[in-house]
C-alpha positions as CSV (number, residue, x, y, z in Angstrom):
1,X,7.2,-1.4,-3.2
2,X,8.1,-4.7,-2.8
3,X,6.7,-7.6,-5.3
4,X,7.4,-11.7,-5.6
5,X,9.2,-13.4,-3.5
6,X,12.4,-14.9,-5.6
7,X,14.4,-16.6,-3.1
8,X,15.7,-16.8,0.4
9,X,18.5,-16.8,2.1
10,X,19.3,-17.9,5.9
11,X,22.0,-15.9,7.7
12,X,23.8,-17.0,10.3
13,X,21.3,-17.0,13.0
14,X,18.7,-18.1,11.0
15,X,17.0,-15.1,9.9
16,X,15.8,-14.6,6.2
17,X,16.8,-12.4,3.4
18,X,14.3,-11.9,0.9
19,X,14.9,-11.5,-2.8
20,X,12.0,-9.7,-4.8
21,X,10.9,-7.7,-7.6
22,X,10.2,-4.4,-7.7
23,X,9.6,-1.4,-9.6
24,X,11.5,2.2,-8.7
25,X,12.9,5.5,-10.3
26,X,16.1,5.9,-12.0
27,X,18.7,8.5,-13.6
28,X,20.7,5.8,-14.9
29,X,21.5,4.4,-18.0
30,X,21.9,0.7,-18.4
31,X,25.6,1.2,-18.4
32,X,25.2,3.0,-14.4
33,X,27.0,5.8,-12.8
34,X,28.0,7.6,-14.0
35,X,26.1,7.7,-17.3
36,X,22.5,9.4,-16.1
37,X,19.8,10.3,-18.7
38,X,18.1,13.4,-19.3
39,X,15.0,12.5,-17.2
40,X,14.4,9.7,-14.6
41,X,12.3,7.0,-15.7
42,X,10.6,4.0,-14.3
43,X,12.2,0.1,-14.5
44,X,11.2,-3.3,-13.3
45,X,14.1,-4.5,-11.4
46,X,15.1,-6.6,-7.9
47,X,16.2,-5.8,-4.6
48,X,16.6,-7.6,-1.1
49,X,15.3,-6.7,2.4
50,X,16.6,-8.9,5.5
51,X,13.8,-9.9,8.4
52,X,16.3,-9.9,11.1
53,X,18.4,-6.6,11.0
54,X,15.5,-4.7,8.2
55,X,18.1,-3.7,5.9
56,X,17.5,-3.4,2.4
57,X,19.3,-3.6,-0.5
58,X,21.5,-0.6,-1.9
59,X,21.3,1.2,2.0
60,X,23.5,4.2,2.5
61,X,24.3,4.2,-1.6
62,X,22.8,7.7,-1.6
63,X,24.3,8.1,-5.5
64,X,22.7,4.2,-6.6
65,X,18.8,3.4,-7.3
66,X,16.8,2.0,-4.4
67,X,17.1,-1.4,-6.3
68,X,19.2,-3.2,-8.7
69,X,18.3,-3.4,-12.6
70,X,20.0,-6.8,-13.3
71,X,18.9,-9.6,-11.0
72,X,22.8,-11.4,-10.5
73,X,24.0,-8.1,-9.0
74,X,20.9,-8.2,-6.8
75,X,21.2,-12.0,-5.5
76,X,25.2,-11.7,-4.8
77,X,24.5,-8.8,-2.6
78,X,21.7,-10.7,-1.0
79,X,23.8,-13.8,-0.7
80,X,26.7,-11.3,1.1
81,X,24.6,-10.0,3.5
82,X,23.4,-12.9,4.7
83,X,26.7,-14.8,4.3
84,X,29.0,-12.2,5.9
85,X,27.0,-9.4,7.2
86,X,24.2,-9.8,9.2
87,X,24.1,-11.9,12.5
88,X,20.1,-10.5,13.3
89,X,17.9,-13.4,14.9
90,X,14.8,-13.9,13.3
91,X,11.9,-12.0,14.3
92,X,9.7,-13.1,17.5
93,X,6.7,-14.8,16.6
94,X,3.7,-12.7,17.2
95,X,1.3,-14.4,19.8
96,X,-1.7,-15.9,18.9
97,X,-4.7,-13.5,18.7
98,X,-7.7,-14.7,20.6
99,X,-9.9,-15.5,17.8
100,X,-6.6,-17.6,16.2
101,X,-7.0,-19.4,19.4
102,X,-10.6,-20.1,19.4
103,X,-10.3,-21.3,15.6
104,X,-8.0,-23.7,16.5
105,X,-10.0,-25.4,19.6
106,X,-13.0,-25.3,17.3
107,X,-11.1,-27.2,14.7
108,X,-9.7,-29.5,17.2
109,X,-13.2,-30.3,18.6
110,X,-13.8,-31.1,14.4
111,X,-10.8,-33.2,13.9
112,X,-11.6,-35.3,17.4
113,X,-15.0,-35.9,15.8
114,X,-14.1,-37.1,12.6
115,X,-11.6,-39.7,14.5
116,X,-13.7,-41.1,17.0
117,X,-11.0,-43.9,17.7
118,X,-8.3,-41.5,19.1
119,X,-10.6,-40.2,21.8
C-alpha cells in the first residue's frame, strides 16, 4: 500500500518515478540479509513505483522486502531507475469524460459573465 508522495523524478522521456511511504512485512533485522528474526514483523518504510514502465522498487529481489527501511537506499534506487534505467513515455492522458466536459463549458459560460468586456 502506497502512502505520501516524497518526491519525483523525470526519466528520460519524461515519465515520473514516485518516491513514497509505505508500510510492509519483513524477516529482517535492521542489519538485512542475511540476519532474519524469529518472526516477521511490520515497519514503516519507502519504496518507489515508475508511471511509465510500472515498475516498483525492490522487483525481482525475491529474497529483499517489498520496500526499503531506510529512505537514502530508497531515493538512489529511485534516482537509478529513472537516470539509467527506464526510457517509458509517460502515460496517455485519459480523455475527458462527458460530464468533465460539460463542467467546463458551464464554467466558461460563468467566467464570460463575470468579464463582460472580453465578450
Amino acid at each position: 500500500m502506497s502512502g505520501e508522495v516524497i518526491t519525483r523524478y523525470a526519466n528520460r522521456a519524461g515519465a515520473v518515478v514516485e518516491l513514497h511511504t509505505t508500510r510492509f512485512m519483513t524477516k529482517w533485522t535492521l542489519s538485512g540479509p542475511p540476519y532474519a528474526a524469529n518472526t516477521p514483523y511490520e515497519v514503516d518504510g519507502f519504496n518507489w513505483r515508475c508511471l511509465g514502465c510500472k515498475r516498483y522498487g525492490r522487483q525481482g529481489e525475491t529474497y529483499y522486502d517489498p520496500g526499503f527501511q531506510d529512505r537514502r537506499e530508497a531515493e538512489d534506487d529511485a534516482q537509478a531507475h529513472a537516470r539509467d534505467v527506464c526510457t517509458a513515455l509517460p502515460p496517455e492522458p485519459e480523455p475527458e469524460s462527458p460530464q468533465e466536459q460539460v463542467r467546463r463549458r458551464l464554467q466558461a459560460t460563468w467566467a464570460a459573465h463575470l468579464l463582460p468586456w472580453r465578450s
